[in-house]
mmCIF file of the N, C-alpha and C atoms, coordinates in Angstrom:
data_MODEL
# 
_entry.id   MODEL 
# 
loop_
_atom_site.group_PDB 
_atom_site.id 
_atom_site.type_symbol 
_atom_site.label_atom_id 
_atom_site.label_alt_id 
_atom_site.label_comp_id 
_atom_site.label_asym_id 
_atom_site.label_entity_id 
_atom_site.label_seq_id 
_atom_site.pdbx_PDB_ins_code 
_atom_site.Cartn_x 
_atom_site.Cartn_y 
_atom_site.Cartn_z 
_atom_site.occupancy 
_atom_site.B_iso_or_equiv 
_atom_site.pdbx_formal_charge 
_atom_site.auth_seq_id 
_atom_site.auth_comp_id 
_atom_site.auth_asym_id 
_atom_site.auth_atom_id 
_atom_site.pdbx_PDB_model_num 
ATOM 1   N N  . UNK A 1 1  ? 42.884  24.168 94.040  1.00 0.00 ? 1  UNK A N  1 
ATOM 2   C CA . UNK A 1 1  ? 43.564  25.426 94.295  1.00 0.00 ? 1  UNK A CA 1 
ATOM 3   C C  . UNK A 1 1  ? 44.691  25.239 95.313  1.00 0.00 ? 1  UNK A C  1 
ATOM 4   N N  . UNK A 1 2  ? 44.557  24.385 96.109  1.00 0.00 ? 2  UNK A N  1 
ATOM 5   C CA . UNK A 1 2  ? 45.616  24.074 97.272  1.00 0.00 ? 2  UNK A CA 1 
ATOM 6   C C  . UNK A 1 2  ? 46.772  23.653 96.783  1.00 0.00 ? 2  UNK A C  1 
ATOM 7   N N  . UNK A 1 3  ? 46.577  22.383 95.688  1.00 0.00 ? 3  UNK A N  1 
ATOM 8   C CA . UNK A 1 3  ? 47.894  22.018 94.717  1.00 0.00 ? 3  UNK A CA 1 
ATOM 9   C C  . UNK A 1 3  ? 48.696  22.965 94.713  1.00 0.00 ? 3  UNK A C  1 
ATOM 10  N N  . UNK A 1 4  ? 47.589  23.849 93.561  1.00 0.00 ? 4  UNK A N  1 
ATOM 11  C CA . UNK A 1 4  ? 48.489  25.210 92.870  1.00 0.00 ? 4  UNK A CA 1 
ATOM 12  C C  . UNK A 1 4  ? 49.126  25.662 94.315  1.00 0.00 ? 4  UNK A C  1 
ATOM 13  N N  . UNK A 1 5  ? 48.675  25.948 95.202  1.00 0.00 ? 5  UNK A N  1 
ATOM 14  C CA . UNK A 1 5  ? 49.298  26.839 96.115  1.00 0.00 ? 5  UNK A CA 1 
ATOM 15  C C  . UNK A 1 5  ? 50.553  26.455 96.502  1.00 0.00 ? 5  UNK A C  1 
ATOM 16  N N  . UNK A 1 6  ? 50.724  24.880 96.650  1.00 0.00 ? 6  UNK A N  1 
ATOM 17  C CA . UNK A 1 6  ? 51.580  24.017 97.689  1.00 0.00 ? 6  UNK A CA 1 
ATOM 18  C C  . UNK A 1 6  ? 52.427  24.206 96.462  1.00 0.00 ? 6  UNK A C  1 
ATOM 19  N N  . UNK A 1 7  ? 52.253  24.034 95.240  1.00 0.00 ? 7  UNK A N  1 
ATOM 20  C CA . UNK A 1 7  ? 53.183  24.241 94.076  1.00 0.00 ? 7  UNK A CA 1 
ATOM 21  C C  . UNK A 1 7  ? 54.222  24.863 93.958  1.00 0.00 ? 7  UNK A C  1 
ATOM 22  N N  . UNK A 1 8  ? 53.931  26.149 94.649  1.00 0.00 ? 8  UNK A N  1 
ATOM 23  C CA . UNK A 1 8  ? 54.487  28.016 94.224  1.00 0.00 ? 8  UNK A CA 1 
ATOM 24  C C  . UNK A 1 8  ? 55.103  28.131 95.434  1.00 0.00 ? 8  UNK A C  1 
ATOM 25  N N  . UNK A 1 9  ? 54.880  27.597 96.558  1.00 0.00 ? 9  UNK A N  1 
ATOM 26  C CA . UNK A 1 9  ? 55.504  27.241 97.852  1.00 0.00 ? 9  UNK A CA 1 
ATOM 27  C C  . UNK A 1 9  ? 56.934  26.624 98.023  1.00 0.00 ? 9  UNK A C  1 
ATOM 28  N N  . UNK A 1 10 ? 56.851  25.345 97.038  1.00 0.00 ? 10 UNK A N  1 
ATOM 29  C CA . UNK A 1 10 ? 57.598  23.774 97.550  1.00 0.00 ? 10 UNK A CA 1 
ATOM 30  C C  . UNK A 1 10 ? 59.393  25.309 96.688  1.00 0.00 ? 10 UNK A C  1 
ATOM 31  N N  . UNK A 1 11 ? 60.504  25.130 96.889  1.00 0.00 ? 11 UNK A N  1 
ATOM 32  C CA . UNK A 1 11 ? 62.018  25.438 96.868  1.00 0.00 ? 11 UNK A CA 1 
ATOM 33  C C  . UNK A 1 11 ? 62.282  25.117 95.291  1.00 0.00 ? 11 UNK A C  1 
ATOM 34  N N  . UNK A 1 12 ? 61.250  24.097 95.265  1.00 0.00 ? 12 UNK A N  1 
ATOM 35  C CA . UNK A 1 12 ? 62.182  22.792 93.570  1.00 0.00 ? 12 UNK A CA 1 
ATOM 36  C C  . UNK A 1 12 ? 61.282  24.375 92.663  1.00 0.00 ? 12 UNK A C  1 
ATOM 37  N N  . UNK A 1 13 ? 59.987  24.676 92.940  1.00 0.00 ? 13 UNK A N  1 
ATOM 38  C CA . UNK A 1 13 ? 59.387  24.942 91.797  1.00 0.00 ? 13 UNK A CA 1 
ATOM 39  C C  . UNK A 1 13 ? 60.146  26.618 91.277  1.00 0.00 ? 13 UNK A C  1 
ATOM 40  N N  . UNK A 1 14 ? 60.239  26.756 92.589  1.00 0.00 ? 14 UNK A N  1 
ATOM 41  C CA . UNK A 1 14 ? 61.047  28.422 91.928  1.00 0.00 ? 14 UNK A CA 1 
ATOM 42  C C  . UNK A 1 14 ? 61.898  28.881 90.716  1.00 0.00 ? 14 UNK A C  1 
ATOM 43  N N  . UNK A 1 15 ? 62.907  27.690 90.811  1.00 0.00 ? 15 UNK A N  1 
ATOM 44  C CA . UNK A 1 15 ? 63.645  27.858 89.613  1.00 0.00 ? 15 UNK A CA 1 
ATOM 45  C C  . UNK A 1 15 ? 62.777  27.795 88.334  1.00 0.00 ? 15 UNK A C  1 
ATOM 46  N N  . UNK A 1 16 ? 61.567  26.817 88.177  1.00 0.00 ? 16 UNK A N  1 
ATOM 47  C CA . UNK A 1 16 ? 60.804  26.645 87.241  1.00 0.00 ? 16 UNK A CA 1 
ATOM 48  C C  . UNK A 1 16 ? 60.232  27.949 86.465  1.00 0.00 ? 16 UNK A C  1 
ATOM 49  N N  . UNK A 1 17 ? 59.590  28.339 88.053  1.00 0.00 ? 17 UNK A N  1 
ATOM 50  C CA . UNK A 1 17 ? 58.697  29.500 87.921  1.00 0.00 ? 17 UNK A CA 1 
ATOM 51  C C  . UNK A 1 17 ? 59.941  30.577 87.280  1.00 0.00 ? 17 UNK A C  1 
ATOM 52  N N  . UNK A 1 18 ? 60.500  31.284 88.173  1.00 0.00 ? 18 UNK A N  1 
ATOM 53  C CA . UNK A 1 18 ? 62.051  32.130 87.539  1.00 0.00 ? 18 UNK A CA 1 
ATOM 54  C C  . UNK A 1 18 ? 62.372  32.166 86.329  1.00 0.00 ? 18 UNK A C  1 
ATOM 55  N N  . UNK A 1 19 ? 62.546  30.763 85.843  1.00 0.00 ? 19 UNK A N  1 
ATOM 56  C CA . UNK A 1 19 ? 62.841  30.746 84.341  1.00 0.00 ? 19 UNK A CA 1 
ATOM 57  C C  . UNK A 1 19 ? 61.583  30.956 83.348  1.00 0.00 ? 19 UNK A C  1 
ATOM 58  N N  . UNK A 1 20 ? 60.370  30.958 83.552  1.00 0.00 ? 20 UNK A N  1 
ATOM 59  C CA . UNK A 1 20 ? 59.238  30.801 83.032  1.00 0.00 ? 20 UNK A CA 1 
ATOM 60  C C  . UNK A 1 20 ? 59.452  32.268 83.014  1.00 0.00 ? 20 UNK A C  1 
ATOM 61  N N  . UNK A 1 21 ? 59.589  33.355 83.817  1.00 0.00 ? 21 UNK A N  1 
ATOM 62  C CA . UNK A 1 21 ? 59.110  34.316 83.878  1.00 0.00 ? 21 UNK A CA 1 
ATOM 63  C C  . UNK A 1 21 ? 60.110  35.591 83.199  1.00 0.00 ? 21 UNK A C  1 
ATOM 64  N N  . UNK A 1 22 ? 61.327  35.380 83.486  1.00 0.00 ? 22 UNK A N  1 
ATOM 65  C CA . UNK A 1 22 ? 62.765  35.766 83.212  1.00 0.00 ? 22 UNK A CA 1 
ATOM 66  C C  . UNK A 1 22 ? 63.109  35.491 81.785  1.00 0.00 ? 22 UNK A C  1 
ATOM 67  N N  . UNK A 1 23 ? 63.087  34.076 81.544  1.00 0.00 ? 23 UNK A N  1 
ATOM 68  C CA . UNK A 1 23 ? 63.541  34.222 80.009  1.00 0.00 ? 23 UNK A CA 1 
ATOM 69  C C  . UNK A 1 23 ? 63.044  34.663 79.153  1.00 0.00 ? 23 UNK A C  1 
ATOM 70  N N  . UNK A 1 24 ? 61.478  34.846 78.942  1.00 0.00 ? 24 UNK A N  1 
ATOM 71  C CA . UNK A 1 24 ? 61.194  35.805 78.028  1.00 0.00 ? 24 UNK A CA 1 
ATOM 72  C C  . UNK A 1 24 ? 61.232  36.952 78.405  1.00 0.00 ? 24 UNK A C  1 
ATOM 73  N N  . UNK A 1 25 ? 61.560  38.023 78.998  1.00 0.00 ? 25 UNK A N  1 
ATOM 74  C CA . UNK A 1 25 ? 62.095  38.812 79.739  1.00 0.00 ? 25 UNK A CA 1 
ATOM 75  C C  . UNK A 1 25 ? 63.750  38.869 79.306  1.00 0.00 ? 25 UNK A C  1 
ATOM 76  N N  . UNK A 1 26 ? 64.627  38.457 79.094  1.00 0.00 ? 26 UNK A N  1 
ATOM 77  C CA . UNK A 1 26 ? 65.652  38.703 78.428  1.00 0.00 ? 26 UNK A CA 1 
ATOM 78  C C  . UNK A 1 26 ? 65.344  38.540 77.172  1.00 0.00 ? 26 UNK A C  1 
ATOM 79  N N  . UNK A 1 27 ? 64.864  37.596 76.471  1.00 0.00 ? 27 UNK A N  1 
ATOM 80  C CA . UNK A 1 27 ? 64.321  37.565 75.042  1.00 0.00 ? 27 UNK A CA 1 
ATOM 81  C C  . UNK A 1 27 ? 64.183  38.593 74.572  1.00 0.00 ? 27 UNK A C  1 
ATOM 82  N N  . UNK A 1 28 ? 62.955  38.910 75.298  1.00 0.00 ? 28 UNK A N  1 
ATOM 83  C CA . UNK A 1 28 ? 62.172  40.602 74.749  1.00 0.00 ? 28 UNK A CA 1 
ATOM 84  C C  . UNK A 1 28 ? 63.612  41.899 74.712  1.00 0.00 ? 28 UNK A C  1 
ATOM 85  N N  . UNK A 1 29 ? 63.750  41.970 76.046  1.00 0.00 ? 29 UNK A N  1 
ATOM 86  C CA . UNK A 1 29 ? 65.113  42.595 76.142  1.00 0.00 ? 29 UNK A CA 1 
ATOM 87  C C  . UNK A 1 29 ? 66.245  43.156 75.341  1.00 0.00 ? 29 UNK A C  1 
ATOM 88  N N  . UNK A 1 30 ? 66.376  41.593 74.580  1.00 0.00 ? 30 UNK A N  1 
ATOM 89  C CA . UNK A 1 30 ? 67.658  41.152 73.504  1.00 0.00 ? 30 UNK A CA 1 
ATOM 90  C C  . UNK A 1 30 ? 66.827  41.992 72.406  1.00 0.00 ? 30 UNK A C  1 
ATOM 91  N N  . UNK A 1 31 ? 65.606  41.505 71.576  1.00 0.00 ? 31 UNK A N  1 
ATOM 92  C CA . UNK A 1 31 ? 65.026  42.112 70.634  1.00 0.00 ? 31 UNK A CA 1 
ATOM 93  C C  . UNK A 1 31 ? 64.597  43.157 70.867  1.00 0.00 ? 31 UNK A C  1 
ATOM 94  N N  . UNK A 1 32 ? 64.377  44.169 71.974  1.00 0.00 ? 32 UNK A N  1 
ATOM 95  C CA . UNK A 1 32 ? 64.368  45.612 71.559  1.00 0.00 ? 32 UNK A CA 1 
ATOM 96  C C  . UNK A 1 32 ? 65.609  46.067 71.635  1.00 0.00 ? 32 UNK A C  1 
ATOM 97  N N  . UNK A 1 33 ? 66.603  45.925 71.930  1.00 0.00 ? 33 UNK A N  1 
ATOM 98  C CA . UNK A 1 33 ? 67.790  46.174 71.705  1.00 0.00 ? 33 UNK A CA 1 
ATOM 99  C C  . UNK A 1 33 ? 68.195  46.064 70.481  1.00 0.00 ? 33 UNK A C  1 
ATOM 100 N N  . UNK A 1 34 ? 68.106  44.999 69.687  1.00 0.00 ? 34 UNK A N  1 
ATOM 101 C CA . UNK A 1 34 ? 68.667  44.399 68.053  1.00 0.00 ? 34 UNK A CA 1 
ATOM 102 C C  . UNK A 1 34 ? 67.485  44.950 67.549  1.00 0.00 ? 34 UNK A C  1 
ATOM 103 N N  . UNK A 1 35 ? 66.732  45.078 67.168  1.00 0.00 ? 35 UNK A N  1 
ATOM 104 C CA . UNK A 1 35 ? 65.456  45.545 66.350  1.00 0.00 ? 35 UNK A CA 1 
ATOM 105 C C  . UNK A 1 35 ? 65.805  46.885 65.734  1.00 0.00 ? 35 UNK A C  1 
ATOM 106 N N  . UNK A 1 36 ? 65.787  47.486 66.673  1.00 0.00 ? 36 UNK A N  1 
ATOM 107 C CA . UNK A 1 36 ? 66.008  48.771 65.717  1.00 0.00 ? 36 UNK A CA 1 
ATOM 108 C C  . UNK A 1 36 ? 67.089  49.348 64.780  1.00 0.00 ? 36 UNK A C  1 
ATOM 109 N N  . UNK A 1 37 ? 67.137  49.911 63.438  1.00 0.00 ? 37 UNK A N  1 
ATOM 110 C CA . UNK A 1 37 ? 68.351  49.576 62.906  1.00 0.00 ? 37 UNK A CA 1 
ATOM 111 C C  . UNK A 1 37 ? 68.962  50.530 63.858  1.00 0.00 ? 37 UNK A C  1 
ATOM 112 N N  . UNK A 1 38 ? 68.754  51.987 63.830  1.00 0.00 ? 38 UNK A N  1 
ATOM 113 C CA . UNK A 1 38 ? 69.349  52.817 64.376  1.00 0.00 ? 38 UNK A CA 1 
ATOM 114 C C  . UNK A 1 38 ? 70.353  52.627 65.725  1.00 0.00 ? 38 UNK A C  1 
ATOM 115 N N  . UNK A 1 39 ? 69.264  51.630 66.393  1.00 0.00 ? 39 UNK A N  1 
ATOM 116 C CA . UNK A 1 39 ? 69.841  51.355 67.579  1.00 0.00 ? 39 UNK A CA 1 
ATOM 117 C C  . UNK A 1 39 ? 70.752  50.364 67.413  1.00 0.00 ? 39 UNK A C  1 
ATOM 118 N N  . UNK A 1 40 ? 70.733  49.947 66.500  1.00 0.00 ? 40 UNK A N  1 
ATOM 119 C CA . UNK A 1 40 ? 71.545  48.439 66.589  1.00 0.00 ? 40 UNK A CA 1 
ATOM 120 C C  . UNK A 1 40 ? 73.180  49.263 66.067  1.00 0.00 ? 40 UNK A C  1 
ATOM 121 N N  . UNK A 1 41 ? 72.536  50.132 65.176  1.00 0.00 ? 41 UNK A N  1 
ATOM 122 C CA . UNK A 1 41 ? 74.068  50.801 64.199  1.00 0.00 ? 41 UNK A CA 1 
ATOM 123 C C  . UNK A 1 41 ? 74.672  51.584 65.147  1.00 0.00 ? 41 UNK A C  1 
ATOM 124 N N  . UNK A 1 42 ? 74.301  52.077 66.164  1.00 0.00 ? 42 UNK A N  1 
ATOM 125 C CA . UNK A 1 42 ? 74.639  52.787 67.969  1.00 0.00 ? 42 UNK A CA 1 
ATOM 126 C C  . UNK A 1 42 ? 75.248  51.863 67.791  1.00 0.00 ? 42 UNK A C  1 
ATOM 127 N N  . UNK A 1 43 ? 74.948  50.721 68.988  1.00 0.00 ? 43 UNK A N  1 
ATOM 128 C CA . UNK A 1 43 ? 75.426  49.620 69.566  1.00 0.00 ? 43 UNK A CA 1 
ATOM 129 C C  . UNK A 1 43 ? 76.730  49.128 69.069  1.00 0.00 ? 43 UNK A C  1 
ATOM 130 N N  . UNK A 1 44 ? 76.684  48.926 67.386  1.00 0.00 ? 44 UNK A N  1 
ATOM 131 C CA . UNK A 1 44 ? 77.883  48.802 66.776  1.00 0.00 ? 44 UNK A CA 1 
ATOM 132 C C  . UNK A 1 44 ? 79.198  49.399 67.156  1.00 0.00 ? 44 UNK A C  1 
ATOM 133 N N  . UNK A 1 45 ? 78.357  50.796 67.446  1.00 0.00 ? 45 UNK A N  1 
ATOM 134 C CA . UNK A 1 45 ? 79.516  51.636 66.492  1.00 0.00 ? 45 UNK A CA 1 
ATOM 135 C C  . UNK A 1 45 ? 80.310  51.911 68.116  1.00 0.00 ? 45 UNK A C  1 
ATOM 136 N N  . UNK A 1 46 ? 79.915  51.290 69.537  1.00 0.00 ? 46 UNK A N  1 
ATOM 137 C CA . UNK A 1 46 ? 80.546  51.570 70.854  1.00 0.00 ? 46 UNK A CA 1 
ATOM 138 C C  . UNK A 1 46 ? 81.303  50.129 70.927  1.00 0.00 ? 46 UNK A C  1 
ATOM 139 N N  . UNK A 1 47 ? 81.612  49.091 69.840  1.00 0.00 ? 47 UNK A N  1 
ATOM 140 C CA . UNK A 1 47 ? 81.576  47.523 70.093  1.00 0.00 ? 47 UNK A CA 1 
ATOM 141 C C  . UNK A 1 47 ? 83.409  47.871 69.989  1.00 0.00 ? 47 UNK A C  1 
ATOM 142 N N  . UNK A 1 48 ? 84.350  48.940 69.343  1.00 0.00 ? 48 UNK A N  1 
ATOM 143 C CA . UNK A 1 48 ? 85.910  49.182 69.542  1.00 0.00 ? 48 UNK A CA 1 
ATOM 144 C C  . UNK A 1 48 ? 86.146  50.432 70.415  1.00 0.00 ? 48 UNK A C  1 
ATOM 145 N N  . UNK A 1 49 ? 84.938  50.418 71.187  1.00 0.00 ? 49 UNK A N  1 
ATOM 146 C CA . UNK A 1 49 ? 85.834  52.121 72.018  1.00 0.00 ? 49 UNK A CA 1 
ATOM 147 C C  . UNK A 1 49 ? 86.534  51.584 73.005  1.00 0.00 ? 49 UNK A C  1 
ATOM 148 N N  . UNK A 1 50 ? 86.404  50.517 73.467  1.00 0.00 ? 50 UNK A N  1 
ATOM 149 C CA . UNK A 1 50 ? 87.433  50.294 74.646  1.00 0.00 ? 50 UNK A CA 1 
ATOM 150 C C  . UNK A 1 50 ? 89.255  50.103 73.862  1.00 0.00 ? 50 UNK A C  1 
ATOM 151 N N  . UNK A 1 51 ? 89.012  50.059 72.964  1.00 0.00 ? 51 UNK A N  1 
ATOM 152 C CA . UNK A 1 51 ? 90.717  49.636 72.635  1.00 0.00 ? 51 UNK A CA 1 
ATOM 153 C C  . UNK A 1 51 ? 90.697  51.324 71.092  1.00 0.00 ? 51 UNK A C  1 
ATOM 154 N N  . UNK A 1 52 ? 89.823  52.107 71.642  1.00 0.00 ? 52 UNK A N  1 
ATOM 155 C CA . UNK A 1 52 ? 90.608  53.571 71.048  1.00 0.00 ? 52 UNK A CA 1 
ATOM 156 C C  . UNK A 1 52 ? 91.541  53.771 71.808  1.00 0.00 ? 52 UNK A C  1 
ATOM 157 N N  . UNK A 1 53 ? 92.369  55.103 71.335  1.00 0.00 ? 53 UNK A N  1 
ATOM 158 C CA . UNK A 1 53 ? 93.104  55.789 71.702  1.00 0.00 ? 53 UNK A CA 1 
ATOM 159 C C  . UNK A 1 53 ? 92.636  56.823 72.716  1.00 0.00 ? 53 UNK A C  1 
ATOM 160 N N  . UNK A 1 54 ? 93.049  57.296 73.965  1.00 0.00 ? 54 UNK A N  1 
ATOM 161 C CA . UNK A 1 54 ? 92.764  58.344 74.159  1.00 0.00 ? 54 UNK A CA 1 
ATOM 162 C C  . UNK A 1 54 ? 92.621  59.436 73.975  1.00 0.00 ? 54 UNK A C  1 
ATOM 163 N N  . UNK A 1 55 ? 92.005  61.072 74.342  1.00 0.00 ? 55 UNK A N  1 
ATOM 164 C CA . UNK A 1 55 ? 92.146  61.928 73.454  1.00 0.00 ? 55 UNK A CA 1 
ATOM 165 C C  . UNK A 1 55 ? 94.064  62.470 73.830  1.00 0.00 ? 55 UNK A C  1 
ATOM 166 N N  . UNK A 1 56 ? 94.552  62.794 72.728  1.00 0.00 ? 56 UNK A N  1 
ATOM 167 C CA . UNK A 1 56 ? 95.645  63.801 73.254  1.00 0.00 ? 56 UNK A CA 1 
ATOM 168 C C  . UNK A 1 56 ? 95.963  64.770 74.007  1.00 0.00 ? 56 UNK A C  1 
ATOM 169 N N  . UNK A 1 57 ? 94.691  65.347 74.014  1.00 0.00 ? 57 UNK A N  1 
ATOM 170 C CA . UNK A 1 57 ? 94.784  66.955 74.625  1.00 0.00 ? 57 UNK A CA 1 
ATOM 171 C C  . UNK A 1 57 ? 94.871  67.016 76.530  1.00 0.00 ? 57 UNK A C  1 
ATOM 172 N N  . UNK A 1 58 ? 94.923  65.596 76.829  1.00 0.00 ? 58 UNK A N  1 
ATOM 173 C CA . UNK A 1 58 ? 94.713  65.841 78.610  1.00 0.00 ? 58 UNK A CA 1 
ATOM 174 C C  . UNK A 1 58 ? 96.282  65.887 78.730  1.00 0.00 ? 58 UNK A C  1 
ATOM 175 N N  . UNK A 1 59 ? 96.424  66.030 79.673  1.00 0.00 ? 59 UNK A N  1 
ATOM 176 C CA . UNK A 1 59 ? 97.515  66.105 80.237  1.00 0.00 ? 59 UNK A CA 1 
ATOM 177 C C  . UNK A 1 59 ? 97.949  64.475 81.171  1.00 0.00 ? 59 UNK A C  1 
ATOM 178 N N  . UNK A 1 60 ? 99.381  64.296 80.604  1.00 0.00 ? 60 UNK A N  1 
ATOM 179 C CA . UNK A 1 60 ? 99.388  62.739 81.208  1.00 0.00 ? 60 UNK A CA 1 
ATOM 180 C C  . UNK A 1 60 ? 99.407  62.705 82.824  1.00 0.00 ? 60 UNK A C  1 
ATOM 181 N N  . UNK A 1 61 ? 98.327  61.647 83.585  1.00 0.00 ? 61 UNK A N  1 
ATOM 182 C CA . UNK A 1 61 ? 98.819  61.763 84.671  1.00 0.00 ? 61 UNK A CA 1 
ATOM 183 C C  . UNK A 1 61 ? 99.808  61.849 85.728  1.00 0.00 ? 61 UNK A C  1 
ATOM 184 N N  . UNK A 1 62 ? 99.725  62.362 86.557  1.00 0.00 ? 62 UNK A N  1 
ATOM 185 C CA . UNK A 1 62 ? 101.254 62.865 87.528  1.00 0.00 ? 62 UNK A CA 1 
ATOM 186 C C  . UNK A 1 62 ? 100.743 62.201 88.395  1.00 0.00 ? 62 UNK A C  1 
ATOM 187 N N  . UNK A 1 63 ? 102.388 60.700 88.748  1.00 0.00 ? 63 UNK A N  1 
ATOM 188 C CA . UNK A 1 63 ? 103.037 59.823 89.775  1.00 0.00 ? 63 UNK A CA 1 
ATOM 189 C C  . UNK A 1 63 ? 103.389 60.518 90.882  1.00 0.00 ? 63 UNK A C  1 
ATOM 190 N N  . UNK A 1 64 ? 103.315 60.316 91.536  1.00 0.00 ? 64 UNK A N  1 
ATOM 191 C CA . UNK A 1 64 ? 103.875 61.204 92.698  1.00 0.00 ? 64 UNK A CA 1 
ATOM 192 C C  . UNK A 1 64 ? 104.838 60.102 93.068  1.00 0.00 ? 64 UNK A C  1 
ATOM 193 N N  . UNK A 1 65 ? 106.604 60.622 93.160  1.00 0.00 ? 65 UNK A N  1 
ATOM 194 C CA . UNK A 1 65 ? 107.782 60.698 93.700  1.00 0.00 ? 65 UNK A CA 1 
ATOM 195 C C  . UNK A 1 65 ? 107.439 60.162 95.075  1.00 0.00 ? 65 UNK A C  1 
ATOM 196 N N  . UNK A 1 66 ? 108.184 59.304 95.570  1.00 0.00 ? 66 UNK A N  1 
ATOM 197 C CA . UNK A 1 66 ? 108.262 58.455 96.874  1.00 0.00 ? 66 UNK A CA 1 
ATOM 198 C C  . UNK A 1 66 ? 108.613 59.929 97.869  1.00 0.00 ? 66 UNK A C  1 
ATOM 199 N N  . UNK A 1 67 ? 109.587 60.366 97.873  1.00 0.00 ? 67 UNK A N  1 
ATOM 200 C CA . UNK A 1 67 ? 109.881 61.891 98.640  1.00 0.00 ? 67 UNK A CA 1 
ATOM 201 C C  . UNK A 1 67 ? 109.159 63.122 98.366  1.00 0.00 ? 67 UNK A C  1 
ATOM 202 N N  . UNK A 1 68 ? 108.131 62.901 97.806  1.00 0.00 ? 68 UNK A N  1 
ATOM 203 C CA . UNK A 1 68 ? 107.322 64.073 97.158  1.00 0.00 ? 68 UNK A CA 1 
ATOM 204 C C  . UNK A 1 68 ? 106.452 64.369 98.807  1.00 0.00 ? 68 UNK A C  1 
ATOM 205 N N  . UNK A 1 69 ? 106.879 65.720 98.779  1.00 0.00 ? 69 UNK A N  1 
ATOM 206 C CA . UNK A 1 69 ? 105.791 66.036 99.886  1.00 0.00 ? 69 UNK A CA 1 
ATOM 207 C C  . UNK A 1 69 ? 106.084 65.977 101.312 1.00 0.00 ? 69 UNK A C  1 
ATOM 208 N N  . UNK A 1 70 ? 107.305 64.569 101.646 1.00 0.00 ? 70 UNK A N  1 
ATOM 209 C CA . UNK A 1 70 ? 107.514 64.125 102.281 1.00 0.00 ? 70 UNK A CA 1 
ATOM 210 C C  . UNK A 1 70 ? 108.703 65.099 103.862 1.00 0.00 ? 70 UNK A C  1 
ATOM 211 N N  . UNK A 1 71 ? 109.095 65.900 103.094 1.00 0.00 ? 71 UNK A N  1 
ATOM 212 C CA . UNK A 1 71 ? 109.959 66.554 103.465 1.00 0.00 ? 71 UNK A CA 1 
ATOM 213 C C  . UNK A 1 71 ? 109.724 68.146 104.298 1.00 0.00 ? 71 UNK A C  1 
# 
């Protein structure tokens, strides 16, 4: 039992342990995410919103003039 202990102790083993514990932990992660169709056809369907268009209807933002205010 002391091994084990000095084991879980020693700097080297952490990374061991970390990855032992973590990667299936993203695994799982990854597959409930992809598993479901529904969810997966979500996921899809947000994979071009960064390069939509904005909506039209706002109003374009207002620069404010170097002398704006200033006076």
């Amino acid at each position: 039992m002391r091994e084990l202990w000095n084991w879980f102790i020693m700097i080297a083993s952490y990374k061991a342990t970390l990855l032992a514990l973590l990667f299936p932990l993203f695994i799982g992660i990854v597959i409930y995410v992809y598993a479901g169709r529904r969810r997966s056809q979500r996921l899809e369907s947000y994979r071009y919103m960064p390069f939509e268009d904005e909506a039209t209807d706002r109003p374009p933002p207002r620069i404010a003039d170097e002398d704006d205010g200033k006076k």
